[in-house]
C-alpha positions in Angstrom: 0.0 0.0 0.0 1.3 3.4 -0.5 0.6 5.0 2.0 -1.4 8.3 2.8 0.8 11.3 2.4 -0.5 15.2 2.1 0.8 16.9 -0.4 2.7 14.0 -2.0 -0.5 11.2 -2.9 -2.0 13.3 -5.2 -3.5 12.1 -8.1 -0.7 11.7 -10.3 1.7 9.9 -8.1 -0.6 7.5 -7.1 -1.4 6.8 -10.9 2.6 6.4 -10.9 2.4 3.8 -7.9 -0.4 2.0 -9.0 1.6 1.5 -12.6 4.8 0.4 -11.0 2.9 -2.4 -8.9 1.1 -0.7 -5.5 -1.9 -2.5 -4.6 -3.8 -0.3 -2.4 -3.8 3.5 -3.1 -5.4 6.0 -0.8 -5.2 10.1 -0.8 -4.2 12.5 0.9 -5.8 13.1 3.9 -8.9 15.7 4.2 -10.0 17.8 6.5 -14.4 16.6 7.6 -14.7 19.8 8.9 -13.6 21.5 5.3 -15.6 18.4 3.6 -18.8 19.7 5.7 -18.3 23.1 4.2 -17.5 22.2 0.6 -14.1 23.6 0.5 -13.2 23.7 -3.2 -9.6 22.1 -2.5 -10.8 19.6 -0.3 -13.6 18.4 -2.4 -10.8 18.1 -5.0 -8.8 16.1 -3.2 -11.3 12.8 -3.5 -10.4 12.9 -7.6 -9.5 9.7 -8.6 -9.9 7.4 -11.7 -10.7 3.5 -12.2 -7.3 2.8 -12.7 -6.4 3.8 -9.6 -8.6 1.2 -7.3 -8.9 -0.3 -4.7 -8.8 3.0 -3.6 -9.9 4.4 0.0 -10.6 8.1 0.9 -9.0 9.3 4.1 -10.5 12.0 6.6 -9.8 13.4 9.3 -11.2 15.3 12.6 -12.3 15.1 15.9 -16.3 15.8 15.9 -18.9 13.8 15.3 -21.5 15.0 12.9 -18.4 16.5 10.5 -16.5 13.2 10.4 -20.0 11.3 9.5 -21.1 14.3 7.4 -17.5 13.8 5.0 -17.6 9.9 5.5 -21.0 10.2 3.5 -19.9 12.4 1.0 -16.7 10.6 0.6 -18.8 7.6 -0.2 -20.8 9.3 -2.7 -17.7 9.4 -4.9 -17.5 6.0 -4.9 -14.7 5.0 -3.2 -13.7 1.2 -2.5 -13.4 2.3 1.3 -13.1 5.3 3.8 -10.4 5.6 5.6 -9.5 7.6 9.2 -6.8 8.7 10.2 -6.2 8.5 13.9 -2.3 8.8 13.1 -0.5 11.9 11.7 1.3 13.4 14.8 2.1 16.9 13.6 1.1 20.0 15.6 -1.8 21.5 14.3 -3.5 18.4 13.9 -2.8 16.4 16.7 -2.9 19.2 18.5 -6.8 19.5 18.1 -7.5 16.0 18.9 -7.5 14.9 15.5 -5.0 12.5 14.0 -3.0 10.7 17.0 -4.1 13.5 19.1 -7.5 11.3 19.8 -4.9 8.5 21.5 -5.3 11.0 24.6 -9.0 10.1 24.5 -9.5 6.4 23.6 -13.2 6.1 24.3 -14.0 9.5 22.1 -11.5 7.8 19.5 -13.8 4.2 19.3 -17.0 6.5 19.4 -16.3 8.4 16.8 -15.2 5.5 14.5 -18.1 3.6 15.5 -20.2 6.8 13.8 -18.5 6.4 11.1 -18.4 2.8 10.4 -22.2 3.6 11.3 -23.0 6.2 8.9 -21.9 4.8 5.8 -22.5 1.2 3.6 -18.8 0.7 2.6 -15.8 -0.4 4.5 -14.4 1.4 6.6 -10.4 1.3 7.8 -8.3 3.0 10.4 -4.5 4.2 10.3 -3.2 5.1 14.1 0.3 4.7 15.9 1.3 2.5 18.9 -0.4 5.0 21.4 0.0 9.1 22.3 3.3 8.4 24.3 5.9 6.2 24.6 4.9 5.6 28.5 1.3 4.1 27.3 1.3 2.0 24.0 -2.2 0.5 23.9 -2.4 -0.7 20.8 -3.3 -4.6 21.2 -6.3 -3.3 23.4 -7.2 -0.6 20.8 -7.0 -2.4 17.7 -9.0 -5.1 19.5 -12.2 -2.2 20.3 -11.8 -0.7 16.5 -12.7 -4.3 15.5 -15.2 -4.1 17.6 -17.2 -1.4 16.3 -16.9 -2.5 12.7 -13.5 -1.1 10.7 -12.5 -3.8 8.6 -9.0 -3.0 8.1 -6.1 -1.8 10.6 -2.9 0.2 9.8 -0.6 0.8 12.2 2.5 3.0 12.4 5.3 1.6 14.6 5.5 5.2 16.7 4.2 6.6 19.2 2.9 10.5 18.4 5.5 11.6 20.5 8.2 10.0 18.4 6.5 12.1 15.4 9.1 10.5 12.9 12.4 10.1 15.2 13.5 7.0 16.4 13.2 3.6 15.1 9.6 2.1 14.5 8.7 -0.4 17.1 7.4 -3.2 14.7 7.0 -5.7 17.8 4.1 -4.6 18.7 2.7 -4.4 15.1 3.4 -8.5 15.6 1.6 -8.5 19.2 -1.7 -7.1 17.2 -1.3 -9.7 14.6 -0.8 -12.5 16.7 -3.8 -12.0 18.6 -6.5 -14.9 18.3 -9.1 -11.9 18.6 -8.1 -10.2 15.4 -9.2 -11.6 12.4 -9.2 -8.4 10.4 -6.3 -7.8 8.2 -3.1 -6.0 9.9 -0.9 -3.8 7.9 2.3 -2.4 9.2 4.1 0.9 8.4 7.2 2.7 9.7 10.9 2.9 8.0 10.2 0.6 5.0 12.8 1.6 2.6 13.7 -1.4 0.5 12.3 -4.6 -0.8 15.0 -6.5 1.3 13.2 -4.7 4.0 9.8 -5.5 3.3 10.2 -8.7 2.9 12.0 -9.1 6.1 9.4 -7.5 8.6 6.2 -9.4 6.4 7.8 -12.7 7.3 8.9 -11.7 10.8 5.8 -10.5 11.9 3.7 -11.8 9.4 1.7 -8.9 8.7 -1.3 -8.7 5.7 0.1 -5.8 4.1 2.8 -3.5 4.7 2.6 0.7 3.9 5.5 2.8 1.8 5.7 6.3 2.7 8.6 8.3 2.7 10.5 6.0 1.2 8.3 6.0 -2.1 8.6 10.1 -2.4 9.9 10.1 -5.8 11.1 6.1 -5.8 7.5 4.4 -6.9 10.0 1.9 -8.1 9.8 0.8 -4.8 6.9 -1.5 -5.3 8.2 -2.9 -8.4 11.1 -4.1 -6.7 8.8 -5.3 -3.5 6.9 -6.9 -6.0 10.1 -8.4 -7.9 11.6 -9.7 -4.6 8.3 -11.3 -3.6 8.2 -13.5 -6.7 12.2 -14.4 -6.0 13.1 -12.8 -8.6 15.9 -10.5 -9.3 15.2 -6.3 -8.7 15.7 -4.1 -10.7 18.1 -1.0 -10.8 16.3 1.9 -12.2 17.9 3.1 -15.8 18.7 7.3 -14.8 16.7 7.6 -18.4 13.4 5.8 -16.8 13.9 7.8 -13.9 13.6 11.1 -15.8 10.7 10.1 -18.3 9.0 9.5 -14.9 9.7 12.1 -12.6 8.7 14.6 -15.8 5.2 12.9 -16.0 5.0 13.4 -12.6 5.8 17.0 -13.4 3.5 17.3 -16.0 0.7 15.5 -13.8 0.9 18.2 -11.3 0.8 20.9 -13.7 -2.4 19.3 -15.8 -4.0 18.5 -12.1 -2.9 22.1 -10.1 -1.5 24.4 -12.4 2.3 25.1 -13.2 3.3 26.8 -10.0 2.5 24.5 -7.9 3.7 21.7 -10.2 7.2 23.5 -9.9 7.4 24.1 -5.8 5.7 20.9 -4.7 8.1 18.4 -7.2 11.2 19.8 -5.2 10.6 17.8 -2.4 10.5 14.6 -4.7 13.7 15.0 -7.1 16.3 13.8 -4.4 13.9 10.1 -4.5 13.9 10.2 -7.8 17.6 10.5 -8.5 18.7 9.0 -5.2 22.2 7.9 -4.9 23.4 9.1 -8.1 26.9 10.8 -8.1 27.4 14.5 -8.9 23.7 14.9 -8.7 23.8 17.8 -6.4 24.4 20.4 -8.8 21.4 19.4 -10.8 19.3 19.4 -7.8 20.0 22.7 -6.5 19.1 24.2 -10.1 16.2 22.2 -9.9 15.0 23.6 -6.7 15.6 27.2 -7.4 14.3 27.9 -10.7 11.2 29.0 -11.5 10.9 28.0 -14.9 9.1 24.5 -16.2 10.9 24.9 -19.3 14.4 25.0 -17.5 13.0 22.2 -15.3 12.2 20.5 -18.4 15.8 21.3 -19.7 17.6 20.5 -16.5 16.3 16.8 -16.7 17.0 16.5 -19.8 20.8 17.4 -18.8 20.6 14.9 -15.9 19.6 12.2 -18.9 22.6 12.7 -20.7 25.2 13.4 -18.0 24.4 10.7 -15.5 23.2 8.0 -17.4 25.8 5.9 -16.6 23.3 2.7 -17.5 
């Protein structure tokens, strides 16, 4: 599954996963509350085409009647399931008891997904972290009371909110949930999957039903070729610097044709370091690539990194 990431699972990069072998796709996470009030750029965000299912819809917020209200007019789009995110740690999310925030408050958190799983006639899944603090972790009890009231899938992150991203995800407990003769819902893990090697390591350790690429997929959806290639025992592939460009301009040019140029150009600097990872005397390439505000010198740029790098 690629997993849910703002700003960076828009609709062309999932397109771009979903090609190179992701099974699950979900987008970025939206706001109930702007969802109630029909914000333009919310509503936007629950684009998606056929190709891109199964496909799940993920909201977030912390009060009942928006988070039901959005679930409903999430389903309406047709989704193959909503999803809720009970995980994302940052400030002013978390902060308003929404995201991980809700682990303060595990009764409001199962009442509120109980609404939900309530107020609409598709699945419903939950993404959440090990618990609010690394002092209280309750995730085998909580994942057992989300079952409970109806989700149908589970995704945990190995963290803690208070670990935000630092640290080293604590997959053990990802195991305890699995291993639980209570669950019989399907598990998926996330937290510091960056390779196939890796993946295939913690599914057969802790024997997981699926596993979630984040961070490691911001401008690699290669990624899940290679997860795929590994899982067949086969050989994986290194990435031609020539594929890597035709893809990371499509990704470009996806932006552009889905948000306009400008934001094409600022949001694809945080992806061209993934997408030319590890390649020697990249550097100078990026740092054009991150100043300019030209697409055609973009478009140029790359080009140059085609020529000069492709050491294939």
């Amino acid at each position: 599954m690629l997993s849910p990431m703002e700003a960076v699972t828009t609709p062309p990069f999932r397109n771009i996963c979903k090609r190179y072998g992701a099974d699950v796709l979900i987008s970025e996470f939206i706001s109930s509350d702007a969802i109630s009030r029909n914000v333009e750029s919310s509503l936007k965000k629950m684009t998606f085409n056929e190709q891109e299912r199964p496909l799940g819809i993920q909201i977030f917020g912390n009060n009942e009647e928006s988070l039901c209200s959005a679930a409903q007019v999430a389903a309406e789009t047709n989704p193959d399931f909503i999803d809720i995110n009970w995980g994302c740690p940052v400030r002013k999310i978390a902060g308003k008891g929404c995201g991980s925030g809700i682990l303060n408050d595990i009764p409001k958190m199962i009442k509120l997904t109980k609404a939900v799983v309530d107020s609409v006639q598709i699945p419903v899944s939950v993404k959440t972290r090990l618990g609010y603090s690394d002092e209280d972790k309750p995730i085998v009890e909580v994942a057992e009371r989300l079952q409970d009231v109806g989700i149908q899938l589970l995704s945990i992150h190995g963290r803690t909110r208070s670990q935000m991203y630092k640290g080293t995800a604590d997959w053990s407990l990802i195991g305890k949930v699995k291993d639980n003769p209570r669950m019989h819902i399907p598990i998926f893990g996330n937290g510091d999957i960056d390779s196939a090697e890796k993946m295939l390591e913690y599914k057969n350790r802790y024997g997981v039903d699926g596993i979630l690429i984040g961070r490691a997929a911001m401008g690699n959806p290669f990624i899940f070729k290679q997860c795929k290639q590994i899982l067949e025992g086969g050989k994986i592939d290194i990435i031609p610097v020539s594929e890597r460009v035709k893809v990371c301009k499509e990704h470009l040019n996806g932006l552009k044709e889905w948000r306009g140029e400008k934001y094409a150009l600022l949001e694809m600097r945080k992806f061209y370091s993934g997408y030319f990872r590890e390649l020697k005397n990249f550097k100078p390439f990026r740092i054009r690539l991150v100043t300019t505000n030209c697409y055609d010198e973009v478009d140029e740029i790359l080009d140059e990194v085609s020529v000069s790098l492709n050491y294939d």
